[in-house]
N, C-alpha and C positions, 0 to 999 in steps of 0.2 A: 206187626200185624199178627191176630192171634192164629192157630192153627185151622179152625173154623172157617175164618173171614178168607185166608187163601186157598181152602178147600173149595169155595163156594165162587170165587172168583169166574167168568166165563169166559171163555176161548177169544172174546174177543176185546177184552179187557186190556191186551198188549198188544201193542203199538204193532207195524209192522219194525218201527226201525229198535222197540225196546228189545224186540223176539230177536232179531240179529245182536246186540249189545248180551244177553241173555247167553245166546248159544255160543256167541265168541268165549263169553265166562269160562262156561262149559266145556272148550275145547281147549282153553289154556291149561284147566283143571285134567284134560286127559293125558298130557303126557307127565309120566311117574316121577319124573325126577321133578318138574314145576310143582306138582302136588304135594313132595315130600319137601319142597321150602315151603310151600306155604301152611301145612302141619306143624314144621318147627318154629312157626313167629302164633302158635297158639298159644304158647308158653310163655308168651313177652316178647320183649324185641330183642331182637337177633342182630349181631354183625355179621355183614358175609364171613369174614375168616372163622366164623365159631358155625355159620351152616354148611360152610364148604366144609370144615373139617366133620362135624358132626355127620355130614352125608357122603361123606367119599366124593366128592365132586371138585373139580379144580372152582378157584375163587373166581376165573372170568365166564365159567360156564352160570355160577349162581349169580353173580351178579347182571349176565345177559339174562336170565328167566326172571330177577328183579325187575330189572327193567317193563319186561310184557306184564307181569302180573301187576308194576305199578300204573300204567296204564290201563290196564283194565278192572283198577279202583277196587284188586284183590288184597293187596300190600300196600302200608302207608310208609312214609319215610321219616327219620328224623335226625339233626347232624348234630353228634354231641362231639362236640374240641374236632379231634380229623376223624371222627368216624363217624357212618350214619348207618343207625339201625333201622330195620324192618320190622311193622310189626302188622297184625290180624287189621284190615282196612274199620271193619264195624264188627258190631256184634250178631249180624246180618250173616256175612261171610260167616264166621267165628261157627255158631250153630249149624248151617250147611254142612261145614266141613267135619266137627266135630262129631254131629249125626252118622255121616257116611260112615267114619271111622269106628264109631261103635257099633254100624247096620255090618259092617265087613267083620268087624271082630267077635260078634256074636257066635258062640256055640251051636255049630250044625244041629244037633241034639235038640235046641232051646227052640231052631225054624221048624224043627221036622214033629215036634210036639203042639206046635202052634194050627195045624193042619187039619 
């Protein structure tokens, strides 16, 4: 959907039950550590033991935030020999997230010029 057509979208365009599926997204996205797995399967697919190690997080703590984010069709799965990687669900999620990260990492400088 281009940037336009979901600008123009109207409030009541979503569902009662899409706006709850939507803000659960949203809410799984809110805690740091769920966030920061799902930033590392930007990059390609991930094994837990490479995002546990890569985030300081024990492997059953990432692989329980797998779990929720694979359910709510943030993270796809896939089992190659005894492992299964994680990766970005769509290119949907992929831009969302990628966005935020470059909206947060922008030069205070670059907002306070834009004003």
């Amino acid at each position: 959907m281009a940037l336009a057509s979901a600008l123009a979208m109207k409030p009541g365009a979503l569902t009662d039950d899409k706006a709850i599926e939507l803000a659960e997204m949203f809410r799984l996205l809110g805690d740091p550590s769920r966030l920061r797995i799902v930033i590392e399967t930007l990059a390609g697919p991930r094994a837990v033991g490479h995002m546990a190690e890569a985030l300081g997080l024990s492997p059953s703590l990432v692989s329980h935030h797998l779990r929720l984010l694979r359910a709510a069709r943030l993270v796809s799965s896939e089992r190659r020999g005894k492992q299964i990687f994680y990766r970005i669900h769509d290119e949907h999620v992929a831009r969302v997230v990628a966005d935020m990260v470059a909206h947060v990492n922008e030069d205070s400088h670059d907002r306070e010029s834009e004003h």
